[in-house]
N, CA, C and O of each residue as an XYZ file, in Angstrom:
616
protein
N     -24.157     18.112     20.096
C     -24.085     17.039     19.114
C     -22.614     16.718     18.845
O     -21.846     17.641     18.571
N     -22.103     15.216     18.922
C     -21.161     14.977     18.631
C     -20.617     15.022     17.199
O     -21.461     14.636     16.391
N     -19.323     15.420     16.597
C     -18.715     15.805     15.464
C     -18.634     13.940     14.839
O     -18.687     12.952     15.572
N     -18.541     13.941     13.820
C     -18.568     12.958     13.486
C     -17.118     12.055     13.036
O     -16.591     12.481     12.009
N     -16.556     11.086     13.573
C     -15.447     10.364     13.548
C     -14.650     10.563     12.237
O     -15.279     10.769     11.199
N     -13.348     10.513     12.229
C     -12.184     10.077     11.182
C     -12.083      8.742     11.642
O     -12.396      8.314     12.752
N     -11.447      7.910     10.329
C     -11.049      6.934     10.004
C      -9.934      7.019      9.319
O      -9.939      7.523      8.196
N      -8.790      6.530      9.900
C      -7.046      6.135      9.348
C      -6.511      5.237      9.378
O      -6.008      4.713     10.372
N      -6.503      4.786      8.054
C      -5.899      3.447      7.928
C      -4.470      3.460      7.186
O      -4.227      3.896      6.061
N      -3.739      2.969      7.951
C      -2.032      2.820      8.017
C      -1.853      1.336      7.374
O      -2.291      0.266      7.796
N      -1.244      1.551      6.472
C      -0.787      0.329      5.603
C       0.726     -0.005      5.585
O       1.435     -0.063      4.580
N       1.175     -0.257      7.142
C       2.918     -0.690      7.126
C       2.888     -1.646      6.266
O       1.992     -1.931      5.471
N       4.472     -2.423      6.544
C       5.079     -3.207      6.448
C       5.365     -4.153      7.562
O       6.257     -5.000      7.513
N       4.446     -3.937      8.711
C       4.795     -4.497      9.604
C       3.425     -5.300     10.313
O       3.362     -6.417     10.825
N       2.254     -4.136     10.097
C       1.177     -4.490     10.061
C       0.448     -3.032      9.522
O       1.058     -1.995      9.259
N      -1.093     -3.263      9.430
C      -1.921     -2.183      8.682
C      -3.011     -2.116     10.017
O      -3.426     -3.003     10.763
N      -3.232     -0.852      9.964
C      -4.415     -0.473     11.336
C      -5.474      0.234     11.021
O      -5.380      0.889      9.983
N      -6.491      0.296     11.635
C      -7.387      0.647     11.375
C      -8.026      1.694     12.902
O      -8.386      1.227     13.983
N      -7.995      3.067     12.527
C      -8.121      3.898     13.461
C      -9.237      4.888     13.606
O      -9.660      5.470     12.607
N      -9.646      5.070     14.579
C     -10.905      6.486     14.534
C     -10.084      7.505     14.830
O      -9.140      7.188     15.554
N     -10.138      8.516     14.534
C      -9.820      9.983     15.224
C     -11.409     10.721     15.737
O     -12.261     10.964     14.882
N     -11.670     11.048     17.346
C     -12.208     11.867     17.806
C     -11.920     13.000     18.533
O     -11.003     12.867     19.344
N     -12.672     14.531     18.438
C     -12.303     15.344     19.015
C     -13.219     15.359     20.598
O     -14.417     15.555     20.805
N     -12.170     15.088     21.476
C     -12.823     15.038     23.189
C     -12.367     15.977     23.877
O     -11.367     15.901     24.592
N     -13.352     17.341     23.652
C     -13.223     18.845     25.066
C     -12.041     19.107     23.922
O     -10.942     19.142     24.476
N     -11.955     19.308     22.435
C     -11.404     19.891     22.187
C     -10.020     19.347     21.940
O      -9.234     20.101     21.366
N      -9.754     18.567     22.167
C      -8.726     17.929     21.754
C      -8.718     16.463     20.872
O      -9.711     15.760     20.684
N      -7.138     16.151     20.314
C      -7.702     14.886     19.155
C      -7.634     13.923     20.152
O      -7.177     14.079     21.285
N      -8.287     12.558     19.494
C      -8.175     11.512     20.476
C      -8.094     10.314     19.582
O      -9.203     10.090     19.099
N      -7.162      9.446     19.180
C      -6.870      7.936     18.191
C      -6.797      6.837     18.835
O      -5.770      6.515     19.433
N      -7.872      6.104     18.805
C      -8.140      4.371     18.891
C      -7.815      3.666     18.045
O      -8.554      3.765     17.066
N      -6.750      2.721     17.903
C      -6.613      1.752     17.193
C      -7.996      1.063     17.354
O      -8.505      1.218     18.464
N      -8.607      0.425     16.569
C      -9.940     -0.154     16.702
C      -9.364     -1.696     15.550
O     -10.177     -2.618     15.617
N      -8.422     -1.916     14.824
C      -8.042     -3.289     14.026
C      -6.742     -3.308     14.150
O      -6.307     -2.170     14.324
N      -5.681     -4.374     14.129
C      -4.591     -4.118     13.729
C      -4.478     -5.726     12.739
O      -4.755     -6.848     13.163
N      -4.008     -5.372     11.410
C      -4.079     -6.909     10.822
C      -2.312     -6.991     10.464
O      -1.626     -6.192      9.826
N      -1.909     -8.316     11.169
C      -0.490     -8.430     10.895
C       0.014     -8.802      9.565
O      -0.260     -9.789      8.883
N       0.981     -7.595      9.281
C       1.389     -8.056      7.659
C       2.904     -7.830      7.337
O       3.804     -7.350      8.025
N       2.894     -8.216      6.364
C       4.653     -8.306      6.177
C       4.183     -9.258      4.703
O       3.122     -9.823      4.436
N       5.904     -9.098      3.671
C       5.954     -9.657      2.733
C       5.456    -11.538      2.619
O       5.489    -12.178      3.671
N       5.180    -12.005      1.769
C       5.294    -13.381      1.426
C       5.877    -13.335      0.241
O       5.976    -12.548     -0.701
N       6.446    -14.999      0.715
C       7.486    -15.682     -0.527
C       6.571    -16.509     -1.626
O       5.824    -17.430     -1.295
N       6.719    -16.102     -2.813
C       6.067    -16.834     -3.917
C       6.852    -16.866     -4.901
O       7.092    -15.961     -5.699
N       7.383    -18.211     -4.848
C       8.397    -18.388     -5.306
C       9.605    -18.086     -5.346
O      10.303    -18.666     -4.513
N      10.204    -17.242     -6.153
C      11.236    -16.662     -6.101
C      11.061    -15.129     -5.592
O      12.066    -14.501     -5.257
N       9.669    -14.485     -5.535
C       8.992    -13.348     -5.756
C       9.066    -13.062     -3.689
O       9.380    -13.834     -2.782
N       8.726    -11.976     -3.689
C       8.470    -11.177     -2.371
C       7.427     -9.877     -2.433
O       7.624     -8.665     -2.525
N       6.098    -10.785     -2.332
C       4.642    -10.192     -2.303
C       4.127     -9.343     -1.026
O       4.735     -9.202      0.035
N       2.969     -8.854     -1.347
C       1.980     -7.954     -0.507
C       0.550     -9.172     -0.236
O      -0.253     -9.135     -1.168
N       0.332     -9.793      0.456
C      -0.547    -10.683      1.128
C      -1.930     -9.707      0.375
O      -2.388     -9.388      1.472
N      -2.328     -9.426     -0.035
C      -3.353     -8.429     -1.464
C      -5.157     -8.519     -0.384
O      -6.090     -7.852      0.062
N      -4.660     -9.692     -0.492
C      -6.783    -11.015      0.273
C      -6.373    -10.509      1.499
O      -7.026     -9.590      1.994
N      -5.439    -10.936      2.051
C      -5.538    -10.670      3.496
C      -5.237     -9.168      4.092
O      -5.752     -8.780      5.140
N      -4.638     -8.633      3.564
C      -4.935     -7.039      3.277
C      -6.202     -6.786      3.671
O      -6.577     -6.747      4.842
N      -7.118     -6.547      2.351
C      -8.427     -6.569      2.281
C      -9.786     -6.878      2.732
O     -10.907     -6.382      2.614
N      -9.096     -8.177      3.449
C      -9.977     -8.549      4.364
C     -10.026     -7.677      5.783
O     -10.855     -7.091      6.479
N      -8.570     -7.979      5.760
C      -8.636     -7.085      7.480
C      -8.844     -5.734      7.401
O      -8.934     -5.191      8.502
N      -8.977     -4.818      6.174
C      -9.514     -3.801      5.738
C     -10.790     -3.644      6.081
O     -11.342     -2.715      6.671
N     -11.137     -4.479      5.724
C     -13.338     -4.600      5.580
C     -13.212     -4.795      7.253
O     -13.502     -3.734      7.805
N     -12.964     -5.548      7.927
C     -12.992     -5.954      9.356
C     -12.823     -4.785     10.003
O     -13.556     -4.459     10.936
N     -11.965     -4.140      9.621
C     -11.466     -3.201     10.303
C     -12.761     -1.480     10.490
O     -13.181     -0.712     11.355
N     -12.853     -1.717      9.139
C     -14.004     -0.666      9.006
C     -15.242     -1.274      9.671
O     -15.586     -0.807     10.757
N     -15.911     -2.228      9.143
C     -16.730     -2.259      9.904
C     -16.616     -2.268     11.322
O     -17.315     -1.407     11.857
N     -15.611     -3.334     12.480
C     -15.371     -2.444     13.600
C     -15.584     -0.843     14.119
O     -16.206     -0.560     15.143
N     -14.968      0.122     13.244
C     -14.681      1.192     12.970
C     -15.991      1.811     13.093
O     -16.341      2.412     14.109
N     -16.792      1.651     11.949
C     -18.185      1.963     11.753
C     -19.193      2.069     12.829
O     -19.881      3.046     13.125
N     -19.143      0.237     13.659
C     -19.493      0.014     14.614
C     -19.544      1.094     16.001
O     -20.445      1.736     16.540
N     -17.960      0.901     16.272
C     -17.513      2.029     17.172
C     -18.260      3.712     17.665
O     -18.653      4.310     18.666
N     -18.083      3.918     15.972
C     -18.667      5.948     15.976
C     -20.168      5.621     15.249
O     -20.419      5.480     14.052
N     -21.000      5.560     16.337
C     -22.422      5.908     15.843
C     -22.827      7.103     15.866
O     -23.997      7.427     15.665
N     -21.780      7.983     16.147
C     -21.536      9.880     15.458
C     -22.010      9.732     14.267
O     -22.838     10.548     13.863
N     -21.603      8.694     13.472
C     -20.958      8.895     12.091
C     -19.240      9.004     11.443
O     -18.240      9.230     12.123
N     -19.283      8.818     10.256
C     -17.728      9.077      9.494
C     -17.881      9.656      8.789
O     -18.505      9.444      7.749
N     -17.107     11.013      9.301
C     -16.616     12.107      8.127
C     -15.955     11.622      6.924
O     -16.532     11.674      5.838
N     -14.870     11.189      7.041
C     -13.835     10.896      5.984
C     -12.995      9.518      6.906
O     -13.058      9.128      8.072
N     -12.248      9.093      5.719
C     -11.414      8.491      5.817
C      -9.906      8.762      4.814
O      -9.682      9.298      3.728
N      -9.374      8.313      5.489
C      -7.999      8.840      5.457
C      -7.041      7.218      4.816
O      -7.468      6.089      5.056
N      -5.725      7.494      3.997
C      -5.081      5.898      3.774
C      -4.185      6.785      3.765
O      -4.240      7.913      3.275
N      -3.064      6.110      4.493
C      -1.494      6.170      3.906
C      -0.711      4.898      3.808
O      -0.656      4.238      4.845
N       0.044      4.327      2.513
C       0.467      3.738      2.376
C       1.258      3.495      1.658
O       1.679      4.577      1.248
N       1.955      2.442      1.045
C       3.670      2.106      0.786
C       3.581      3.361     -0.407
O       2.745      3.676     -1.253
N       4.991      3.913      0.043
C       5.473      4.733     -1.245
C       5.879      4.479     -2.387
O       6.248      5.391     -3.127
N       5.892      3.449     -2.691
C       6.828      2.619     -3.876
C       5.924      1.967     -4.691
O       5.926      2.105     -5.914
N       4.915      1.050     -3.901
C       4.759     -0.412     -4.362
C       3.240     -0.036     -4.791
O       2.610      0.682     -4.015
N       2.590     -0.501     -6.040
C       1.462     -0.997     -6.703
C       0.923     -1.558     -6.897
O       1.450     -2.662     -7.037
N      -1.278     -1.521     -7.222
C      -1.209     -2.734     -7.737
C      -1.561     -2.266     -8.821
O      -1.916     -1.111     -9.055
N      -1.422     -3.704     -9.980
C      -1.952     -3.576    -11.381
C      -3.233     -4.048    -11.635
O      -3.362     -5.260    -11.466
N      -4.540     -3.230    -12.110
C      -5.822     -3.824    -12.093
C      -6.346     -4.182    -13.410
O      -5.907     -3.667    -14.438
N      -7.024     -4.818    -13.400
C      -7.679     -5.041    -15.090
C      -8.773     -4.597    -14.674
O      -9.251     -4.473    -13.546
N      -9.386     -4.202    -16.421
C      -9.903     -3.481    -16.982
C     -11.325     -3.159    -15.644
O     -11.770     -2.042    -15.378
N     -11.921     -4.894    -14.804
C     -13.041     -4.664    -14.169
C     -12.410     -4.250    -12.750
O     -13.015     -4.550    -11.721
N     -11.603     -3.792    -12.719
C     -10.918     -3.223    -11.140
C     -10.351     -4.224    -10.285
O      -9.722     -3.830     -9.302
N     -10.501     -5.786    -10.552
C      -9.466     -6.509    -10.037
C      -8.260     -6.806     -9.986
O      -7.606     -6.828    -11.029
N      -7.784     -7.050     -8.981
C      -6.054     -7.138     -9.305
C      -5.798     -7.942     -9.794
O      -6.385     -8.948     -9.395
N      -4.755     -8.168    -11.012
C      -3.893     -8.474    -11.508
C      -2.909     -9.673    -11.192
O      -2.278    -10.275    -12.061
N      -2.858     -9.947     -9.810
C      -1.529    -10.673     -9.181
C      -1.706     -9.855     -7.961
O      -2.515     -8.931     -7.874
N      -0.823    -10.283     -6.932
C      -0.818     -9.597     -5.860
C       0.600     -8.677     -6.126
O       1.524     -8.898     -6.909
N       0.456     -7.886     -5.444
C       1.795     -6.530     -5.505
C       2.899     -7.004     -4.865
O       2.906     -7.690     -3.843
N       4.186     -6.473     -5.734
C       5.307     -7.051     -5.352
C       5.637     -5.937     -4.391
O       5.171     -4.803     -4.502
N       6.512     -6.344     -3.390
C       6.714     -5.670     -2.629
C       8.211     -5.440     -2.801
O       9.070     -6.004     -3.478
N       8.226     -4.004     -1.614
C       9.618     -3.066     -2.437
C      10.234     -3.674     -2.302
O      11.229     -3.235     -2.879
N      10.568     -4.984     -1.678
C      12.530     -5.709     -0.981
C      12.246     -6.583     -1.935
O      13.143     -7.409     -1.767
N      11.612     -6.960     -2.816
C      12.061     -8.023     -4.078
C      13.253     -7.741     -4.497
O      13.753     -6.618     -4.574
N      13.760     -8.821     -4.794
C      14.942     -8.351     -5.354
C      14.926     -8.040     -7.171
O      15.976     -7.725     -7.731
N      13.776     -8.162     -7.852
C      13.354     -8.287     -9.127
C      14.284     -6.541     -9.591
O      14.524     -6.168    -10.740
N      14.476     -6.117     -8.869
C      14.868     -4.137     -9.139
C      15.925     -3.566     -9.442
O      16.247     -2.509     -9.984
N      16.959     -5.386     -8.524
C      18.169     -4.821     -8.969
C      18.990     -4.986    -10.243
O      19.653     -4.006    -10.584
N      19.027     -5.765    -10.777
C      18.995     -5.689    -12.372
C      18.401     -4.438    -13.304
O      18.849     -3.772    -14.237
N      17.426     -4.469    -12.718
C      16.604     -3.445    -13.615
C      17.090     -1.340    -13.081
O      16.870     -0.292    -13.686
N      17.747     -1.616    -11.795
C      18.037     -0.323    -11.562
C      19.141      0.001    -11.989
O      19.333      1.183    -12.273
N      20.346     -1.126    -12.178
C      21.726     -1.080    -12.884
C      21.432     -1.147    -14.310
O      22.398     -0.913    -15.036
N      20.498     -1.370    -14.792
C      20.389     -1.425    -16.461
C      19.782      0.713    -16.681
O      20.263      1.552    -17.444
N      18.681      0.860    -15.700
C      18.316      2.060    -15.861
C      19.762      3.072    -15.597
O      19.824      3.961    -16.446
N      20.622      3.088    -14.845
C      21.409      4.031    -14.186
C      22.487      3.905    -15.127
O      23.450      4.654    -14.957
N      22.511      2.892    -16.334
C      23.072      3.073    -17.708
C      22.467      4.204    -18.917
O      22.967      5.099    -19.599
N      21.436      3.750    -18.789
C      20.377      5.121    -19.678
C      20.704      6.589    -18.773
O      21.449      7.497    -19.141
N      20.151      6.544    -17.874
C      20.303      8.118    -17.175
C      20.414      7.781    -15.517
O      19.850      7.049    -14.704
N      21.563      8.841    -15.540
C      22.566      8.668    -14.354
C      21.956      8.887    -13.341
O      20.917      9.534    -13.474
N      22.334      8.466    -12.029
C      21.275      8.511    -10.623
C      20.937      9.935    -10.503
O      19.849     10.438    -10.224
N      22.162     10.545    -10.788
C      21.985     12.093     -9.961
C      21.209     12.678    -11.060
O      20.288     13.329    -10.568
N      21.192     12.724    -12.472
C      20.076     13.398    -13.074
C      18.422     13.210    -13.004
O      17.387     13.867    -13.120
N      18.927     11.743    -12.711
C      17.026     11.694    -11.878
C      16.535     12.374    -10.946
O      15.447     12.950    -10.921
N      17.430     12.310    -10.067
C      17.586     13.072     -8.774
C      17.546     14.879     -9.132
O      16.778     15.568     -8.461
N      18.374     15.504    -10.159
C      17.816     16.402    -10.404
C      16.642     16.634    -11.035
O      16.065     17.675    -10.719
N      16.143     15.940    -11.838
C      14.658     15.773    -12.748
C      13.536     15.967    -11.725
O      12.610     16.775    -11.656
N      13.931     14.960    -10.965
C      12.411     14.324     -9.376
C      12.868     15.156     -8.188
O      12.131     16.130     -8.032
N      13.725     15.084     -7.418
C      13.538     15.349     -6.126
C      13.726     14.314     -5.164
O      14.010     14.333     -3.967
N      13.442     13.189     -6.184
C      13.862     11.911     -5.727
C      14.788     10.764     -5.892
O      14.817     10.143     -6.954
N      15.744     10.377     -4.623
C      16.474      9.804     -4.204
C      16.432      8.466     -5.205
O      15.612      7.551     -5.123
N      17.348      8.563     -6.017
C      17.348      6.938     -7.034
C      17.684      5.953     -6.373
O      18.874      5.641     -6.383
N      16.489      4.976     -5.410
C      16.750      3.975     -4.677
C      16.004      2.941     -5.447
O      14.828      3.232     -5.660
N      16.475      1.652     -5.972
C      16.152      0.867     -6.465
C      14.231      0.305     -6.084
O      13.581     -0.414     -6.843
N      13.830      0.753     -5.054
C      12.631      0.610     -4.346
C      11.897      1.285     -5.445
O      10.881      0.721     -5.851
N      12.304      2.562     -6.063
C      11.539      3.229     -5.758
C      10.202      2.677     -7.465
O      10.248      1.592     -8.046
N       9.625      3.371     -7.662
C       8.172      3.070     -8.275
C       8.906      2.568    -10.232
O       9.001      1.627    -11.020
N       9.274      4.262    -10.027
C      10.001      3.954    -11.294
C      10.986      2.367    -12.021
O      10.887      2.095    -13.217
N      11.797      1.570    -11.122
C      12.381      0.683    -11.414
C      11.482     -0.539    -11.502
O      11.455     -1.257    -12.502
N      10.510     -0.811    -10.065
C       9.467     -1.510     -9.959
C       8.708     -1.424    -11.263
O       8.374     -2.514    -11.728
N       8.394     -0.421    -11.897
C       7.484     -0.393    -12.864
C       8.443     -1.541    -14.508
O       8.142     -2.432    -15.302
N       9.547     -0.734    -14.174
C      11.097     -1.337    -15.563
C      10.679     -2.818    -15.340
O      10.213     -3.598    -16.169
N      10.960     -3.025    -14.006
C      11.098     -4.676    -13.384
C       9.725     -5.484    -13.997
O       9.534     -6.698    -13.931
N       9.054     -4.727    -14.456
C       7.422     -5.907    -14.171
C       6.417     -5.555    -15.605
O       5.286     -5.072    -15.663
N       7.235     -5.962    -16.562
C       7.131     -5.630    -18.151
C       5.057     -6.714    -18.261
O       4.643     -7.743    -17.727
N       4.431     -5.716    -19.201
C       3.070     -6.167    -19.285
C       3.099     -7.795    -19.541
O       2.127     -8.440    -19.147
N       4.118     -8.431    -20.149
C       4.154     -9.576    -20.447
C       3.917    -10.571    -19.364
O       3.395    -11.686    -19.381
N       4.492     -9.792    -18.336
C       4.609    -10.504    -17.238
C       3.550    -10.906    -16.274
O       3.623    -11.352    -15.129
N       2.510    -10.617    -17.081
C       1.260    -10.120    -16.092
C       0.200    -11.328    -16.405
O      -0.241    -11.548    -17.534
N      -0.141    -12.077    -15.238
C      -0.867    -12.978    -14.972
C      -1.914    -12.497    -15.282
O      -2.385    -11.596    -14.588
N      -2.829    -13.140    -16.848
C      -4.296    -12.967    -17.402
C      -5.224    -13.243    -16.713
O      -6.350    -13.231    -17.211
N      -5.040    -13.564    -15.402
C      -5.822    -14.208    -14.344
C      -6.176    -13.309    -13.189
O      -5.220    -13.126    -12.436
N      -7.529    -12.568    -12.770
C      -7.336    -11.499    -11.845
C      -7.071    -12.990    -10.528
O      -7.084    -14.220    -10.554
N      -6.903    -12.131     -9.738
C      -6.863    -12.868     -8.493
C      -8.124    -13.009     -7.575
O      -9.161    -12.566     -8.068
N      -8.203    -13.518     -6.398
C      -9.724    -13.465     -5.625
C     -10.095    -12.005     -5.187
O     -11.254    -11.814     -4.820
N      -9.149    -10.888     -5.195
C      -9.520     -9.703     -4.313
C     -10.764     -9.051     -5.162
O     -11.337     -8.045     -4.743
């Protein structure tokens, strides 16, 4: 009896994939089975995460996926952006689509933070490298006010 498939889905910046992992005689074996091309969009002044089209090629992708291993799916697996969020209301829809880390919305907001507390004490606090990307500034940058009362289609 065959073991039943992984599913890994990779959420670049360049594009997001959609993968099986099978074990064949004992060894691993990875099919790309989707690849949906992605990268930032311009809205306005803003530099977004495409959120719909994400999602879509998500669902596409799995079902492909699904299709593929009539084993079955063990699990599935996500890795994706280290930085960047989305914000959901209350019924689990998003918010706006997610800004993505190269906005420039951070840098203001990382020179105003690195006035309060200095790079390197963050850096001793976290472990982590005070790069304007990172979650913490994104979060400074994108005050509740700012937040479109409007979920979006996702």
């Amino acid at each position: 009896m065959q073991e039943p498939a992984r599913i890994a889905i990779d959420l670049g910046a360049e594009s997001c994939r959609v993968s099986l992992l099978r074990w064949d005689a004992g060894k691993p074996k990875i099919e790309v089975v989707h690849r949906i091309p992605n990268g930032p969009v311009h809205r306005g002044d803003s530099l977004h995460w495409p959120l719909d089209t994400i999602l879509d090629g998500l669902e596409d992708g799995l079902r492909k996926a699904a299709y593929a291993a009539p084993e079955g799916i063990a699990s599935i697996g996500v890795d994706s952006w280290g930085v960047d969020y989305v914000r959901l209301a209350p019924d689990g829809h998003a918010l706006r689509e997610p800004f993505c880390y190269r906005d420039q919305r951070t840098v203001p907001t990382k020179q105003a933070a690195d006035g309060v507390i200095p790079p390197f004490e963050i850096y001793q606090r976290t472990g982590v490298l005070p790069l304007r990307i990172n979650t913490v500034y994104q979060l400074l940058a994108d005050p509740a006010a700012d937040i479109d009362p409007e979920p979006t289609g996702s």
